[in-house]
VOBA-1610 file (N, C-alpha, C; in pm, whole numbers, padded with zeros to 5 digits, always signed):
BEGIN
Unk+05372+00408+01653Unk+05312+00276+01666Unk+05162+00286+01689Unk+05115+00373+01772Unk+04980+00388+01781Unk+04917+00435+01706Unk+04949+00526+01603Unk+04906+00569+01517Unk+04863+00490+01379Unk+05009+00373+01351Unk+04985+00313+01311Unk+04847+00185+01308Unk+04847+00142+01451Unk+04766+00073+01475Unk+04601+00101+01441Unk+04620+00252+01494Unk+04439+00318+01447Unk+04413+00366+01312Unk+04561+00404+01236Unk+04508+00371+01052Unk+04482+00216+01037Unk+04524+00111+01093Unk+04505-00022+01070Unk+04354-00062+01081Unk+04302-00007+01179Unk+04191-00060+01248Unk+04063+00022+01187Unk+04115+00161+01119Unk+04008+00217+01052Unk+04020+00168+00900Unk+04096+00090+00871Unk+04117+00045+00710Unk+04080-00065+00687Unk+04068-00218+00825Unk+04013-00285+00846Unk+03819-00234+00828Unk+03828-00116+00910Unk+03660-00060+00906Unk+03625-00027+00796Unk+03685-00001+00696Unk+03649+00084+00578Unk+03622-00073+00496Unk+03729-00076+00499Unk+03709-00218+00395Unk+03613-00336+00430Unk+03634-00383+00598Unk+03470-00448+00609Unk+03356-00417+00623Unk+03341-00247+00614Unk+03235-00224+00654Unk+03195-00162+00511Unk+03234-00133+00397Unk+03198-00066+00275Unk+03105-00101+00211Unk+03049-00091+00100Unk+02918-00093+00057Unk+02991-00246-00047Unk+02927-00280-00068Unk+02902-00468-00114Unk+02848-00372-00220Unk+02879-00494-00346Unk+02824-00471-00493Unk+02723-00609-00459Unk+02598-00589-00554Unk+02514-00720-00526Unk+02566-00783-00665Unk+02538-00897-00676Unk+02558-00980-00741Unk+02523-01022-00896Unk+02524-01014-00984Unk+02451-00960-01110Unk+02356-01092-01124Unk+02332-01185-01036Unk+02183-01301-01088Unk+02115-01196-00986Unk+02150-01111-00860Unk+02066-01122-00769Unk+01988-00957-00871Unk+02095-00905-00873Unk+02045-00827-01009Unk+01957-00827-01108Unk+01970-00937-01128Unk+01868-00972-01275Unk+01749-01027-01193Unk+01750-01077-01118Unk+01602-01152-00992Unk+01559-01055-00977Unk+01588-00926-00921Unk+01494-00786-00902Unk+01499-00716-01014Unk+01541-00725-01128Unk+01485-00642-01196Unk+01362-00725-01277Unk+01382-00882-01297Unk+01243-00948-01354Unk+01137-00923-01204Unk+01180-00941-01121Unk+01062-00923-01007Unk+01009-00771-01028Unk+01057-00642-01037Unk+01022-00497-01043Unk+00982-00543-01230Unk+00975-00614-01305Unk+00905-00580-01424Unk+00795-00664-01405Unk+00804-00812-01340Unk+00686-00862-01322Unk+00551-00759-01201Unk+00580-00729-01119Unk+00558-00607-01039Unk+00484-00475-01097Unk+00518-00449-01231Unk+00475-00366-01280Unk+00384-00409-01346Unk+00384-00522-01423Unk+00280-00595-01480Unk+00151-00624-01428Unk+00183-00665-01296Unk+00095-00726-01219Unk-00027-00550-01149Unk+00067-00439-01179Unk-00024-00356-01146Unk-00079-00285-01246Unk-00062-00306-01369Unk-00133-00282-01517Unk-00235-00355-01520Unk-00225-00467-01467Unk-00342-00575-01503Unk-00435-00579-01378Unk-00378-00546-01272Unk-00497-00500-01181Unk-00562-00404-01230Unk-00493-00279-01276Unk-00579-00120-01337Unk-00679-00151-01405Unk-00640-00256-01511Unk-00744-00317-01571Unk-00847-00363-01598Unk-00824-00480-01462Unk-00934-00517-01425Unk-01025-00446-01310Unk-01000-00354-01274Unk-01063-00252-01205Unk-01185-00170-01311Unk-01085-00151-01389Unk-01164-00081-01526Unk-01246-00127-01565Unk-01268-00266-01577Unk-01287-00388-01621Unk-01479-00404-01590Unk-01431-00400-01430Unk-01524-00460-01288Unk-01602-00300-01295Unk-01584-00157-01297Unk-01634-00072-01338Unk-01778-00072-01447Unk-01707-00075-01559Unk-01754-00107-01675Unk-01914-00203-01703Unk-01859-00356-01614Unk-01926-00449-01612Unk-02045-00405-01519Unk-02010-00300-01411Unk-02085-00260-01298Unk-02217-00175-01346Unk-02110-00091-01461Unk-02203+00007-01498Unk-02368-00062-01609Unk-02301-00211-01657Unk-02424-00261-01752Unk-02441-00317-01665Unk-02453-00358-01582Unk-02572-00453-01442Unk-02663-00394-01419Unk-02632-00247-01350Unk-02749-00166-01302Unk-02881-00166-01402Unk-02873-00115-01517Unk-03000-00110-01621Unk-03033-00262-01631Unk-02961-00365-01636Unk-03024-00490-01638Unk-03069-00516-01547Unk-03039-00562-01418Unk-03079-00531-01335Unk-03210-00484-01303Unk-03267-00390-01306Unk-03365-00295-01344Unk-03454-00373-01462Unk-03428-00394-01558Unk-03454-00447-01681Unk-03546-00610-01600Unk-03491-00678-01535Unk-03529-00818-01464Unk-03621-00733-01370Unk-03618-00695-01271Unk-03692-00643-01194Unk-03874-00593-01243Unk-03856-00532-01387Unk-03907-00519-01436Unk-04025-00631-01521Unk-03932-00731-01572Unk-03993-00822-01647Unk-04073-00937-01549Unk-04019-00895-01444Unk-04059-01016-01285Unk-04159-00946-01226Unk-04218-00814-01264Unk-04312-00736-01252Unk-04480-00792-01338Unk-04433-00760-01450Unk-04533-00831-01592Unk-04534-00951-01579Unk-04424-01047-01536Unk-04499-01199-01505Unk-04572-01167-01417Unk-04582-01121-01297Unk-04649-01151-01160Unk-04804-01085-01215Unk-04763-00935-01297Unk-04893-00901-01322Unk-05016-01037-01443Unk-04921-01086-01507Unk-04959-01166-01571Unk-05049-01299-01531Unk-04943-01361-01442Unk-04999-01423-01367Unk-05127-01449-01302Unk-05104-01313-01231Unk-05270-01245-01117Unk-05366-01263-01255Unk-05315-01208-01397Unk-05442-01154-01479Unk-05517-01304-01551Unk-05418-01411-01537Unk-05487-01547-01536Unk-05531-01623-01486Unk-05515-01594-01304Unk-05552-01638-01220Unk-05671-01574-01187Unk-05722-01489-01227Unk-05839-01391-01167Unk-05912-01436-01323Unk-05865-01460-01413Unk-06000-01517-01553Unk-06032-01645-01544Unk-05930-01718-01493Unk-05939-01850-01487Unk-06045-01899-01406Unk-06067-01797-01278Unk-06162-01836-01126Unk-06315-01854-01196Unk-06301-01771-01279Unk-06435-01710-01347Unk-06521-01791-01377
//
């Protein structure tokens, strides 16, 4: 009888405590979420690449304005100093 009772109570355990199958929508929800997921980190790489890229033609422009805001100012002075005249 007791014996019986503790195969009962471990077969009760086995069976409520066993591993659950998930559900095949909940299934299909994580696998579009893990493909959207993957997407979403392609298109960050991207735009990393992207923001790089764009970084790298600023600098010479950049430079390029700095430059041209140079020759106005010199410009400037060189009409303001003929003009006094």
């Amino acid at each position: 009888m007791r014996k019986l009772i503790i195969m009962l109570l471990f077969a009760v355990l086995i069976i409520g405590c066993g591993s659950k199958m998930a559900k095949k929508e909940t299934m299909n929800a994580l696998s579009e979420a893990r493909a959207a997921l993957e997407s979403a980190n392609a298109k960050i790489s991207q735009l990393e690449s992207d923001i790089s890229a764009l970084e790298a033609k600023k600098a010479p422009l950049d430079q390029e304005i700095a430059d041209l805001t140079k020759q106005v100012e010199d410009l400037q002075n060189k009409i303001d100093t003929r003009c006094k005249k």
